[in-house]
Biopython code that builds the backbone (N, CA, C, O; Angstrom):
import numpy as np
from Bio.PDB.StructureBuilder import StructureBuilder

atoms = [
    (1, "UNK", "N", (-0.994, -7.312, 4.290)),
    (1, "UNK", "CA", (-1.782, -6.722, 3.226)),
    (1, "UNK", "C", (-0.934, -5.757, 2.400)),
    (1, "UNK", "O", (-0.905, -5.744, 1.170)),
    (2, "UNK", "N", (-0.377, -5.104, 3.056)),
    (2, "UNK", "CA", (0.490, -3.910, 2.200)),
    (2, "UNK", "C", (1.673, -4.624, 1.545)),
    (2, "UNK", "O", (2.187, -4.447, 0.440)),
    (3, "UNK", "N", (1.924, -5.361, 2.393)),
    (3, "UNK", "CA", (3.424, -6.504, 1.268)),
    (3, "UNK", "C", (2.648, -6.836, 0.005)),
    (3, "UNK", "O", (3.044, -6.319, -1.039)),
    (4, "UNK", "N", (1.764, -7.505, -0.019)),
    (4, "UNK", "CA", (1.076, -7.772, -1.157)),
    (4, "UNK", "C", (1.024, -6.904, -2.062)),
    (4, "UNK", "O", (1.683, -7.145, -3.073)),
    (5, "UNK", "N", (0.392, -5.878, -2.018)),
    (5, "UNK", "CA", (0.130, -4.589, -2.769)),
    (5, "UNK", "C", (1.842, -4.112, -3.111)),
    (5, "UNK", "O", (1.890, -3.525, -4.192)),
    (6, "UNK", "N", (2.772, -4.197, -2.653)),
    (6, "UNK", "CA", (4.240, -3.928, -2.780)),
    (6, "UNK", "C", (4.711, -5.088, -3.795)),
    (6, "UNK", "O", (4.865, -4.835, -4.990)),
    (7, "UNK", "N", (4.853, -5.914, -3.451)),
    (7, "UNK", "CA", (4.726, -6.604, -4.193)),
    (7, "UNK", "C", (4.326, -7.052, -5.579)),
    (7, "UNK", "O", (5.060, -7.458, -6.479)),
    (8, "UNK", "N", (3.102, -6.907, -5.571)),
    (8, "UNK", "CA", (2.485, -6.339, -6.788)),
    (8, "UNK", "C", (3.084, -5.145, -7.740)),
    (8, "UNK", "O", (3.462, -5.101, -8.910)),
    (9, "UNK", "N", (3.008, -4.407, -6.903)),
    (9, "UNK", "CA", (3.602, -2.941, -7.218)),
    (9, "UNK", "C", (5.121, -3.321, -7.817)),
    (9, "UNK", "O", (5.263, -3.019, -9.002)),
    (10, "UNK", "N", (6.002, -3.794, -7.317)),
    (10, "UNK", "CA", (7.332, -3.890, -7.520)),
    (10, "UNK", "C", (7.707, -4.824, -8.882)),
    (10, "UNK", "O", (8.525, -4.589, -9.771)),
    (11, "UNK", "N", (6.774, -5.998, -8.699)),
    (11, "UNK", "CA", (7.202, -7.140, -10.304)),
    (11, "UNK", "C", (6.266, -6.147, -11.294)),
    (11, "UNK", "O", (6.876, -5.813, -12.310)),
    (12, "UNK", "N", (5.377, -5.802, -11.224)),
    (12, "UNK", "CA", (4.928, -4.878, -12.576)),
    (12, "UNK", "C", (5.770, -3.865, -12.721)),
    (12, "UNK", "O", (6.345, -3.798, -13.808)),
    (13, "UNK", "N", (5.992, -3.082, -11.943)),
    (13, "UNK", "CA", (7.076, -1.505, -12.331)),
    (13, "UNK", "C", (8.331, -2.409, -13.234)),
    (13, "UNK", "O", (8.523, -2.139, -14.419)),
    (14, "UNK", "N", (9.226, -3.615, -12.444)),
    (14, "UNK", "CA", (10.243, -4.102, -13.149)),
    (14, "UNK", "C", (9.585, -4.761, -14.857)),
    (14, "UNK", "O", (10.112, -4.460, -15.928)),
    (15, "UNK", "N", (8.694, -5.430, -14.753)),
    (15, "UNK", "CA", (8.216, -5.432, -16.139)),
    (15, "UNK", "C", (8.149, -4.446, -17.083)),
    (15, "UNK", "O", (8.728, -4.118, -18.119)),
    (16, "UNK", "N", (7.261, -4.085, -16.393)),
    (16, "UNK", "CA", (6.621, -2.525, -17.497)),
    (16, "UNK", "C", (8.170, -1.649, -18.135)),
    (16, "UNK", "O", (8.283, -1.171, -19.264)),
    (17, "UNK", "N", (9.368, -1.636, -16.894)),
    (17, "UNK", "CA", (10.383, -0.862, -17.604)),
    (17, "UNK", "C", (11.546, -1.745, -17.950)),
    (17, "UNK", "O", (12.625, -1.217, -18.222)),
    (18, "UNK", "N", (11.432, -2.832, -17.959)),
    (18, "UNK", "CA", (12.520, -3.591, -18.072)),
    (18, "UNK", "C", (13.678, -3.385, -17.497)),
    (18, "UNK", "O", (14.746, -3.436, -18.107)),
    (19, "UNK", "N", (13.551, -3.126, -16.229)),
    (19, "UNK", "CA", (14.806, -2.160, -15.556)),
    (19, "UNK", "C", (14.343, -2.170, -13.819)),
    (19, "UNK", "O", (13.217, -2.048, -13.336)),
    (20, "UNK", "N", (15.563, -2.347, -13.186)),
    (20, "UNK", "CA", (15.744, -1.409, -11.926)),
    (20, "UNK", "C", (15.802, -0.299, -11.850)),
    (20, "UNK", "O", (15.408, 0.216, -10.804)),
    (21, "UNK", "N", (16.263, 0.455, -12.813)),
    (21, "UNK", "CA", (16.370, 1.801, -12.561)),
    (21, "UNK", "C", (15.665, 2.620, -12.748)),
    (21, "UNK", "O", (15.840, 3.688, -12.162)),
    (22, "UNK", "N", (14.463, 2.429, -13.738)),
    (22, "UNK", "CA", (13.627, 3.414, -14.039)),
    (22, "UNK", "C", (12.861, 4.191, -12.379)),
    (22, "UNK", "O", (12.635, 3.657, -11.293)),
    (23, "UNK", "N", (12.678, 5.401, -12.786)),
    (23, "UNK", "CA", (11.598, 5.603, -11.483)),
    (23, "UNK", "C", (10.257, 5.106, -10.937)),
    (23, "UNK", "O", (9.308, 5.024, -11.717)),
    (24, "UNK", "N", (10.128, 4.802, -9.774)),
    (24, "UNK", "CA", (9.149, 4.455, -9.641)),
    (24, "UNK", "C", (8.309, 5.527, -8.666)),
    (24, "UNK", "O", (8.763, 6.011, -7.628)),
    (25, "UNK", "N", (6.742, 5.840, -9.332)),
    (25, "UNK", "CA", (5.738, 6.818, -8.522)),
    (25, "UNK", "C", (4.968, 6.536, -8.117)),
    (25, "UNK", "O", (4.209, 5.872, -8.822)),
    (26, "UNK", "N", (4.487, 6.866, -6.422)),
    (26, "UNK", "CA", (3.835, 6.072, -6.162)),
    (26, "UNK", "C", (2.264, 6.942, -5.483)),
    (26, "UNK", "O", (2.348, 6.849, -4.258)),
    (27, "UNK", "N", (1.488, 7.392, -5.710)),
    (27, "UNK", "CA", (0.536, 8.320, -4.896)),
    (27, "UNK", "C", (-0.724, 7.238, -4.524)),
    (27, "UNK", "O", (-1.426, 6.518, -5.234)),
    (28, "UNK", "N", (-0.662, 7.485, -3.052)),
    (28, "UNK", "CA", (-1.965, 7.529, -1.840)),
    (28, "UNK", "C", (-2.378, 7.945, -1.966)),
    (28, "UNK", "O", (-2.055, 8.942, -2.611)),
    (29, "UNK", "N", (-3.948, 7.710, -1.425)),
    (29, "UNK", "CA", (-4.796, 9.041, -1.494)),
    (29, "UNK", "C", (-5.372, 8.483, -0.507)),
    (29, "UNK", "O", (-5.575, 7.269, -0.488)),
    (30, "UNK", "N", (-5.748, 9.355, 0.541)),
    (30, "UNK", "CA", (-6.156, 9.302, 2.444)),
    (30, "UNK", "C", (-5.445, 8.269, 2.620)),
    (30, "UNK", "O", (-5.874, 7.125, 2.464)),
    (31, "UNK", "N", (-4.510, 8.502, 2.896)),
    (31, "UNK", "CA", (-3.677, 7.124, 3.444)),
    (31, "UNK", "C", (-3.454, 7.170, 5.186)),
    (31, "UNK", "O", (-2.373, 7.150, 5.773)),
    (32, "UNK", "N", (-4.837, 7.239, 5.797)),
    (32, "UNK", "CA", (-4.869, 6.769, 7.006)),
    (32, "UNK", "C", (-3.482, 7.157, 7.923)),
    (32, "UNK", "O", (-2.799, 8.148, 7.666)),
    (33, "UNK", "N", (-3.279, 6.521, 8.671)),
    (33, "UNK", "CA", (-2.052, 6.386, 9.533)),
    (33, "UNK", "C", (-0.736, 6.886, 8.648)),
    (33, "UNK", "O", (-0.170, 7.955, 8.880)),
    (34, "UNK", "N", (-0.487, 6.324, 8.009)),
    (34, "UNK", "CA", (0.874, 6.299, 6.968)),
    (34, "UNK", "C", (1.470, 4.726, 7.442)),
    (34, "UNK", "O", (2.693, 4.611, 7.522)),
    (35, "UNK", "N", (0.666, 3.618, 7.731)),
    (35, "UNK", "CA", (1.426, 2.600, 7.760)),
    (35, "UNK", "C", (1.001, 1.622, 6.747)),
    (35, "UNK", "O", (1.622, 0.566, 6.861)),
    (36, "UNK", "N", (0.012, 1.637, 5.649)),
    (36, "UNK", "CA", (0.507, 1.099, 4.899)),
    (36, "UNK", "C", (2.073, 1.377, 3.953)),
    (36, "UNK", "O", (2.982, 0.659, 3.535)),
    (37, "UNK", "N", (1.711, 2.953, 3.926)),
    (37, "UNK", "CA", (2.967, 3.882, 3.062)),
    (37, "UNK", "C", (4.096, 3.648, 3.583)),
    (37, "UNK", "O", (5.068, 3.775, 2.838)),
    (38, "UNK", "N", (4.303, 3.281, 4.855)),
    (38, "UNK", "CA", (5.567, 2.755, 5.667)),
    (38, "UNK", "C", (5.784, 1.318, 5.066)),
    (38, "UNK", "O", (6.885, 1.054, 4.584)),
    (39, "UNK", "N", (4.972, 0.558, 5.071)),
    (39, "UNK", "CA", (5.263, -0.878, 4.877)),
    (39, "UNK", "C", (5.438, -0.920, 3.438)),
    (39, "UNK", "O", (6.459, -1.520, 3.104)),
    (40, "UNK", "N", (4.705, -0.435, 2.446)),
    (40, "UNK", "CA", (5.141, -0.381, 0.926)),
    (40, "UNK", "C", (6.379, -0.121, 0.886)),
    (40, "UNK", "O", (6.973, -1.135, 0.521)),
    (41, "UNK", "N", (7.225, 0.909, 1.116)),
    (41, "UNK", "CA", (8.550, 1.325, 1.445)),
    (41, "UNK", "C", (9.588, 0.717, 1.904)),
    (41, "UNK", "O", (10.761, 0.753, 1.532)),
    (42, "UNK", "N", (9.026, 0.095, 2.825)),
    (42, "UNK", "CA", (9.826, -0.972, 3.600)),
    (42, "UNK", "C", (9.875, -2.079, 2.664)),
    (42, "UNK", "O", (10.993, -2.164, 2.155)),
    (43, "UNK", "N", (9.059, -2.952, 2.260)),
    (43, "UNK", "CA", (8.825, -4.053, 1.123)),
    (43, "UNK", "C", (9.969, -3.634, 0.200)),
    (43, "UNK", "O", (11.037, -4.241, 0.121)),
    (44, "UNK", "N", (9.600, -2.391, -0.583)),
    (44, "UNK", "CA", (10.394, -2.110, -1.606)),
    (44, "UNK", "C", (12.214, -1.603, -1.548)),
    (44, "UNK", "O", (13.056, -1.320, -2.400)),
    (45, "UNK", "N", (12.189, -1.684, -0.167)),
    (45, "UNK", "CA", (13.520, -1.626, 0.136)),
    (45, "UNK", "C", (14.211, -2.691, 0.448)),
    (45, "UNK", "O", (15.332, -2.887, -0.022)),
    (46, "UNK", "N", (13.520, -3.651, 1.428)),
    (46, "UNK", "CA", (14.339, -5.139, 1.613)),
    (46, "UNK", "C", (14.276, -5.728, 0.180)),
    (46, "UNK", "O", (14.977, -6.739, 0.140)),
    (47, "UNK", "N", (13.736, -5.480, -0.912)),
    (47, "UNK", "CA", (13.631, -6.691, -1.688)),
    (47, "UNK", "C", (14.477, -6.257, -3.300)),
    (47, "UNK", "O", (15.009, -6.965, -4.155)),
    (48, "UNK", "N", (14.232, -4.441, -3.150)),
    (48, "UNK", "CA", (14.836, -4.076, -3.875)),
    (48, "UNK", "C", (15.646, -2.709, -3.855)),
    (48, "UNK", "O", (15.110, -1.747, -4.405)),
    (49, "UNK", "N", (16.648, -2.574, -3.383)),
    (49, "UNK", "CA", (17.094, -1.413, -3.047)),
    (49, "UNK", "C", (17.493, -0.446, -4.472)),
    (49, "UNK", "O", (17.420, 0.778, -4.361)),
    (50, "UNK", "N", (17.837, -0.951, -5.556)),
    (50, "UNK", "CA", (17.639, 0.031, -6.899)),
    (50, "UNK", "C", (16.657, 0.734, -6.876)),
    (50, "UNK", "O", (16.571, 1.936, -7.128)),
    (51, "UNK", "N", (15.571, -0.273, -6.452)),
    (51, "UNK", "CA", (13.876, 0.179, -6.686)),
    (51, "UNK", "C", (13.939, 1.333, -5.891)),
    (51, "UNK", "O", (13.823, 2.460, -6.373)),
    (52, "UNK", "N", (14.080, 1.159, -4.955)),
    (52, "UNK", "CA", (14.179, 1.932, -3.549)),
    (52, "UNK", "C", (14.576, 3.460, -4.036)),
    (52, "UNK", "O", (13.853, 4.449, -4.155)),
    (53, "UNK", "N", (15.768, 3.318, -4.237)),
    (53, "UNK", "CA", (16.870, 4.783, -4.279)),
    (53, "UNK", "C", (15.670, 5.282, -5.490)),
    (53, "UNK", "O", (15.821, 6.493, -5.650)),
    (54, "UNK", "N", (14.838, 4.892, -6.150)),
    (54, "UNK", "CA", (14.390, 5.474, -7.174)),
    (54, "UNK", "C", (12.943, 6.296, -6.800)),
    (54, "UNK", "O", (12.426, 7.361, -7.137)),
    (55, "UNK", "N", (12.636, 5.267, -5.987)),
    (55, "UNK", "CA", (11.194, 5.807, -5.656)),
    (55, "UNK", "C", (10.649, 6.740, -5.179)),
    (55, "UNK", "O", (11.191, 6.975, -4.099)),
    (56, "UNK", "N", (9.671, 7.588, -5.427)),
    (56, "UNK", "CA", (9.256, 8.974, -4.887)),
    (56, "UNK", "C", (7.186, 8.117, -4.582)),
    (56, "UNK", "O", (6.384, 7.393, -5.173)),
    (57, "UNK", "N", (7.306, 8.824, -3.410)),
    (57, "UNK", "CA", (6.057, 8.779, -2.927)),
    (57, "UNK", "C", (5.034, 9.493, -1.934)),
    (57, "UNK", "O", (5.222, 9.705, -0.736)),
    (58, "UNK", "N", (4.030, 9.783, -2.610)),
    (58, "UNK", "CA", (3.197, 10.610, -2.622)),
    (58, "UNK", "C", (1.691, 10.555, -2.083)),
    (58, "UNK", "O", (0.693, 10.170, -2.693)),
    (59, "UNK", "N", (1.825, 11.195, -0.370)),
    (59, "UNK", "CA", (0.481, 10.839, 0.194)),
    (59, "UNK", "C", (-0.609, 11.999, -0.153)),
    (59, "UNK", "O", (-0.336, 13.193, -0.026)),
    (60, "UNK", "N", (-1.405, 11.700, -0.436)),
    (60, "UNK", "CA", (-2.566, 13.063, -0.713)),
    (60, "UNK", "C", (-3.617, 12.523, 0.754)),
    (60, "UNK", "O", (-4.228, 11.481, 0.992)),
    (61, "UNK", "N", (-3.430, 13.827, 1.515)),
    (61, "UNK", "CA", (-4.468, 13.429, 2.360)),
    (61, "UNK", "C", (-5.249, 14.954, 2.425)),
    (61, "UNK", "O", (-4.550, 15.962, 2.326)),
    (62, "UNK", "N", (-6.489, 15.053, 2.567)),
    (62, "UNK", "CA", (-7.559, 16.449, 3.089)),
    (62, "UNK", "C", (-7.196, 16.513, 4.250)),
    (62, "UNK", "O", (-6.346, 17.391, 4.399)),
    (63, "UNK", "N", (-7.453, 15.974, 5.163)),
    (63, "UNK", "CA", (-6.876, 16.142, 6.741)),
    (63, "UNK", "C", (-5.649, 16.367, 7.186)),
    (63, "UNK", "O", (-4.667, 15.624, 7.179)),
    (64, "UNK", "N", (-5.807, 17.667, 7.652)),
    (64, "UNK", "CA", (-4.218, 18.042, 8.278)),
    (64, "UNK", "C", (-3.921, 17.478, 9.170)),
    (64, "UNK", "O", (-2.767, 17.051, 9.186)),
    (65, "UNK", "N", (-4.612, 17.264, 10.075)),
    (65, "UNK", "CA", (-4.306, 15.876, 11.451)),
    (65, "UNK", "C", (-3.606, 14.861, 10.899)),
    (65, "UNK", "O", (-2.450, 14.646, 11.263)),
    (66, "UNK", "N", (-4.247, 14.071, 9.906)),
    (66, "UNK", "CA", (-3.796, 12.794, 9.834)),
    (66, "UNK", "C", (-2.800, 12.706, 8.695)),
    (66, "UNK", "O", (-2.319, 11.626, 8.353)),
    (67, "UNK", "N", (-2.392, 14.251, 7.915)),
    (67, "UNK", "CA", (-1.361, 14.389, 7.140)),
    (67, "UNK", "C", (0.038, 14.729, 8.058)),
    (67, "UNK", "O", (1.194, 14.555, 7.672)),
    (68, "UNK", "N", (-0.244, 15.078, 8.923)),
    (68, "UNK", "CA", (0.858, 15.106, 10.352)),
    (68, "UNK", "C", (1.131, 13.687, 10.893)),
    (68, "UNK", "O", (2.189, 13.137, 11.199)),
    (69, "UNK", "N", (-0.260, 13.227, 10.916)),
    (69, "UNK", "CA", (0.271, 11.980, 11.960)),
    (69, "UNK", "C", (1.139, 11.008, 10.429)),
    (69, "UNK", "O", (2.231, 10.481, 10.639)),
    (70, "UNK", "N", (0.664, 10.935, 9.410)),
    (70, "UNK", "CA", (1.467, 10.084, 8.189)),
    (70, "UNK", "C", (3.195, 10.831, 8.462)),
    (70, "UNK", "O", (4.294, 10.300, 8.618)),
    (71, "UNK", "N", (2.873, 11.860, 8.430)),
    (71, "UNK", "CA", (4.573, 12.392, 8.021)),
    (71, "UNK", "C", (5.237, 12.146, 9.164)),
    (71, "UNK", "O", (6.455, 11.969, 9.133)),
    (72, "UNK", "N", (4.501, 12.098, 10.377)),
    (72, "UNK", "CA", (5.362, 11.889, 11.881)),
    (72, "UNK", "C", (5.886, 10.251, 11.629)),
    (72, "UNK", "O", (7.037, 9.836, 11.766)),
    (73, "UNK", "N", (4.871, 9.595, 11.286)),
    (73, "UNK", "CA", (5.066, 7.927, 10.899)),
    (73, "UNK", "C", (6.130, 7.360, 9.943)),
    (73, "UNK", "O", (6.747, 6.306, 10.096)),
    (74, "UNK", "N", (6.249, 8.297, 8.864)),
    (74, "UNK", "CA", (6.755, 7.695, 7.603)),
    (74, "UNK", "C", (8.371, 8.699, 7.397)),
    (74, "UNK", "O", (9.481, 8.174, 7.314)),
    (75, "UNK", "N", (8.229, 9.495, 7.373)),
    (75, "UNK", "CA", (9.338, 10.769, 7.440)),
    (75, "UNK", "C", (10.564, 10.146, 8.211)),
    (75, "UNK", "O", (11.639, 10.154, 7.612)),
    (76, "UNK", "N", (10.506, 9.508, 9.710)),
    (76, "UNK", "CA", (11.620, 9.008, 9.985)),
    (76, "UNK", "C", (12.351, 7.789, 9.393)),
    (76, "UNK", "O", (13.573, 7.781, 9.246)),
    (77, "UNK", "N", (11.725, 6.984, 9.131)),
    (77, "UNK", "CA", (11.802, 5.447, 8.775)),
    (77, "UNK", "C", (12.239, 5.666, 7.693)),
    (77, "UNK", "O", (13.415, 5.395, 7.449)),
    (78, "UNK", "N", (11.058, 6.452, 6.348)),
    (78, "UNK", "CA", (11.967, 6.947, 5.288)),
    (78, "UNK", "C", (12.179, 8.138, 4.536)),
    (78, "UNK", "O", (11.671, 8.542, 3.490)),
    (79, "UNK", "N", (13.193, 8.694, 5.436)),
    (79, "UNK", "CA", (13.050, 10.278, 5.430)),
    (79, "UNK", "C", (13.725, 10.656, 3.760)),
    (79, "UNK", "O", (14.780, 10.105, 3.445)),
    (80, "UNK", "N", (13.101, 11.521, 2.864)),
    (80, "UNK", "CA", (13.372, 12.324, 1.345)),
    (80, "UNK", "C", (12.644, 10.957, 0.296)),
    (80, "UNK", "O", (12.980, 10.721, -0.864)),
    (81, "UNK", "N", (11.728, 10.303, 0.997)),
    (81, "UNK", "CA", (11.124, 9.512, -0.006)),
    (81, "UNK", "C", (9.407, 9.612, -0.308)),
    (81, "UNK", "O", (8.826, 9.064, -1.245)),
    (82, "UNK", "N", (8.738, 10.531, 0.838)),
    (82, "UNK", "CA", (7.398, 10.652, 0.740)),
    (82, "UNK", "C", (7.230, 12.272, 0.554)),
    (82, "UNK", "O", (8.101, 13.051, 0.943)),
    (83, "UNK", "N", (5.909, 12.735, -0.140)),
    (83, "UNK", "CA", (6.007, 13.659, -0.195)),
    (83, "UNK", "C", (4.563, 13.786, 0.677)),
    (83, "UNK", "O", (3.841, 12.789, 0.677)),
    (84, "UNK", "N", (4.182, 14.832, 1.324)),
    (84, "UNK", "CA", (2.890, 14.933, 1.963)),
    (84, "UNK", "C", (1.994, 15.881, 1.388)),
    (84, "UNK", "O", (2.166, 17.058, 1.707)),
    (85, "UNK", "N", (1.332, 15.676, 0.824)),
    (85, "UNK", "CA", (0.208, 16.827, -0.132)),
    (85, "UNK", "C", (-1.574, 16.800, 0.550)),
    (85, "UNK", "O", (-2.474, 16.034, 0.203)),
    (86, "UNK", "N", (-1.645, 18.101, 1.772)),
    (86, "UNK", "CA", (-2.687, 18.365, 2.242)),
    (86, "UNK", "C", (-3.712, 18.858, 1.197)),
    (86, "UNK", "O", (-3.630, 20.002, 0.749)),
    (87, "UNK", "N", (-4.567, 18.097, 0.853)),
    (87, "UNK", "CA", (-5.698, 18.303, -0.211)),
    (87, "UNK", "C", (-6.212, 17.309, -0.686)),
    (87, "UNK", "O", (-5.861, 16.131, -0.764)),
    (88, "UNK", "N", (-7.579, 18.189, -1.184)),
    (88, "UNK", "CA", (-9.206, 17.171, -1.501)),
    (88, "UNK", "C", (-7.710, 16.787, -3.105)),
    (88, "UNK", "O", (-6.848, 17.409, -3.726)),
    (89, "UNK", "N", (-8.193, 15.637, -3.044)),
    (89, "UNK", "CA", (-7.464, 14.592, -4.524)),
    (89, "UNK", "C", (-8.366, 15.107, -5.410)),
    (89, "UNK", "O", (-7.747, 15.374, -6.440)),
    (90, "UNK", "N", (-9.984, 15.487, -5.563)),
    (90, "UNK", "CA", (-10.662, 15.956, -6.136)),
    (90, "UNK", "C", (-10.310, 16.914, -6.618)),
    (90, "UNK", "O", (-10.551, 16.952, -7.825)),
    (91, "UNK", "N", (-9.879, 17.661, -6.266)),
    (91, "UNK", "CA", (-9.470, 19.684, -6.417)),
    (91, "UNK", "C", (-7.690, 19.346, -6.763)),
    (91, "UNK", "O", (-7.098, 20.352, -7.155)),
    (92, "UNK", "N", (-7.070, 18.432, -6.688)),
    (92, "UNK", "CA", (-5.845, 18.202, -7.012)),
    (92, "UNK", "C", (-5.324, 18.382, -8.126)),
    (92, "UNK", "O", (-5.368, 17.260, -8.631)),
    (93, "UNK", "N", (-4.748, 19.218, -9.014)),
    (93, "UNK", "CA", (-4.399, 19.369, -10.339)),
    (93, "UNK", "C", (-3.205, 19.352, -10.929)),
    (93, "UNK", "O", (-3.122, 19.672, -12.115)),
    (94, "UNK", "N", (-2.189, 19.011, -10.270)),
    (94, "UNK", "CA", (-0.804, 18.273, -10.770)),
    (94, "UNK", "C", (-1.147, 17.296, -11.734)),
    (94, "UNK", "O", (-2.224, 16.703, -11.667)),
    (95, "UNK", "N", (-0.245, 17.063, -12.701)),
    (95, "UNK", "CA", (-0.081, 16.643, -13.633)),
    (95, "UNK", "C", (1.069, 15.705, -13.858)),
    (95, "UNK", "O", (2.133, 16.279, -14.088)),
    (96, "UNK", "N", (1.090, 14.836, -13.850)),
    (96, "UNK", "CA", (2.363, 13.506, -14.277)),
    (96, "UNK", "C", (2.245, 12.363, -15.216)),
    (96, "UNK", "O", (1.740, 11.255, -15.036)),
    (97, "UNK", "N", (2.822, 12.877, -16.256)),
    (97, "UNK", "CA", (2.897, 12.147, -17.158)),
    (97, "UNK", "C", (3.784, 11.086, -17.836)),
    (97, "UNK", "O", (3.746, 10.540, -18.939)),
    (98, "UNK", "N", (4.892, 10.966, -16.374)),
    (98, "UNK", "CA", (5.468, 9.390, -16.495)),
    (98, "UNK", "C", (4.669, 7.807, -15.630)),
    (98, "UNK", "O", (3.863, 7.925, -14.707)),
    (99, "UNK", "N", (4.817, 7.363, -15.813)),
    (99, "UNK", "CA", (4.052, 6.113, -15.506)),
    (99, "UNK", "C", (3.452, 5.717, -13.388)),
    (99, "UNK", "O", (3.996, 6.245, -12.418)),
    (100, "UNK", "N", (2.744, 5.106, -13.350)),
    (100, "UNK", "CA", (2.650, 5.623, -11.621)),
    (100, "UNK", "C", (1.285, 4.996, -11.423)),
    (100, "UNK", "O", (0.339, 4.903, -12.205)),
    (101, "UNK", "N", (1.504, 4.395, -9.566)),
    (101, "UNK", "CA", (0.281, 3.890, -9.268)),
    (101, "UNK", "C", (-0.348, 4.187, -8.312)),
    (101, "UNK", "O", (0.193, 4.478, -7.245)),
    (102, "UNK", "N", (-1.490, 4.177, -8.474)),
    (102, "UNK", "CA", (-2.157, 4.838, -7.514)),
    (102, "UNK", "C", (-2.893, 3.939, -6.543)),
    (102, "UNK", "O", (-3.669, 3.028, -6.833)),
    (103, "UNK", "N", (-2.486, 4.384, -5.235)),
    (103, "UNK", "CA", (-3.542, 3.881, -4.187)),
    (103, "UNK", "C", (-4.402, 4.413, -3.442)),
    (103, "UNK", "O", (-4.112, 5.486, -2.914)),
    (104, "UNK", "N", (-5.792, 3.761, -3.179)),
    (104, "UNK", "CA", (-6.595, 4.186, -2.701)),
    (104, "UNK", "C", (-7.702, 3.662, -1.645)),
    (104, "UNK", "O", (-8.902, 3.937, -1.673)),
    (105, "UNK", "N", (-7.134, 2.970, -0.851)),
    (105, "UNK", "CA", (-7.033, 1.843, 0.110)),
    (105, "UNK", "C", (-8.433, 2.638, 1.174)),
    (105, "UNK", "O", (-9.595, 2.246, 1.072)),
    (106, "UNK", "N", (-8.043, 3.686, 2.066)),
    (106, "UNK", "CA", (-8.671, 3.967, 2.664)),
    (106, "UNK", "C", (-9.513, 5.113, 2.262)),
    (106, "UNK", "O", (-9.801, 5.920, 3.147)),
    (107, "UNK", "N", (-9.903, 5.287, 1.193)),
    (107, "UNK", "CA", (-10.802, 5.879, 0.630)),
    (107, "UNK", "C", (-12.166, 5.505, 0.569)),
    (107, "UNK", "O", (-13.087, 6.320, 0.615)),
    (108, "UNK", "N", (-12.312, 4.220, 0.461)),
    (108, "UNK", "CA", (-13.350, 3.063, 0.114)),
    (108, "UNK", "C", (-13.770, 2.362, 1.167)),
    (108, "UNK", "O", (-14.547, 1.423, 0.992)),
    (109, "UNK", "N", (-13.199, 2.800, 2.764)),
    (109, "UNK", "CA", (-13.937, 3.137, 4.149)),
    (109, "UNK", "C", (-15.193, 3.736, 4.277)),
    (109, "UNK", "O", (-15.665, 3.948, 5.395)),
]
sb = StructureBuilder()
sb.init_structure("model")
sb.init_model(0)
sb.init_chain("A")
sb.init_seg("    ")
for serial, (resi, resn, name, xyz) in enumerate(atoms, 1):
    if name == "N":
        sb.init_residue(resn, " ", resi, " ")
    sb.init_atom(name, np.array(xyz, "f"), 0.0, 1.0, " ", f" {name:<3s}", serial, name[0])
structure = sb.get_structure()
């Protein structure tokens, strides 16, 4: 399931910028375990490692438990590529105004 969504994710970003290199952003929101966010990562590294070195990604979870258990999960495998942001996505007020996709997988549980 998450290859798919990577996948997805990866031939549109190369469209949209006509490029490997542009950055790619990626924000979760309750992302459960952190294994889809592991496997997106993973996808986007076997298939494209430009993509890769570029990518920044971004779990928003409310739960500090399960914002621990994501960073314990994802942090080794791919450590300076996720960022972990404890908070309601609701009350979230960062601002990014380069291009970026959002997932929201286990929200809709």
């Amino acid at each position: 399931f998450s290859r798919g969504i990577a996948s997805y994710i990866l031939e549109n970003h190369k469209k949209k910028n006509n490029s490997e290199f542009s950055p790619l952003q990626l924000f979760e929101v309750g992302g459960g375990n952190g294994t889809n966010a592991q496997f997106i990562l993973d996808y986007i590294k076997e298939n494209s490692q430009e993509v890769y070195e570029k990518t920044s990604y971004t779990l928003i979870e409310i739960s500090p438990a399960m914002s621990d258990r994501q960073r314990q999960l994802v942090d080794p495998v791919h450590p300076s590529k996720c960022r972990f942001v404890c908070h309601d996505f609701l009350e979230w007020h960062e601002v990014f105004e380069e291009p970026c996709f959002v997932i929201a997988m286990e929200v809709l549980d």
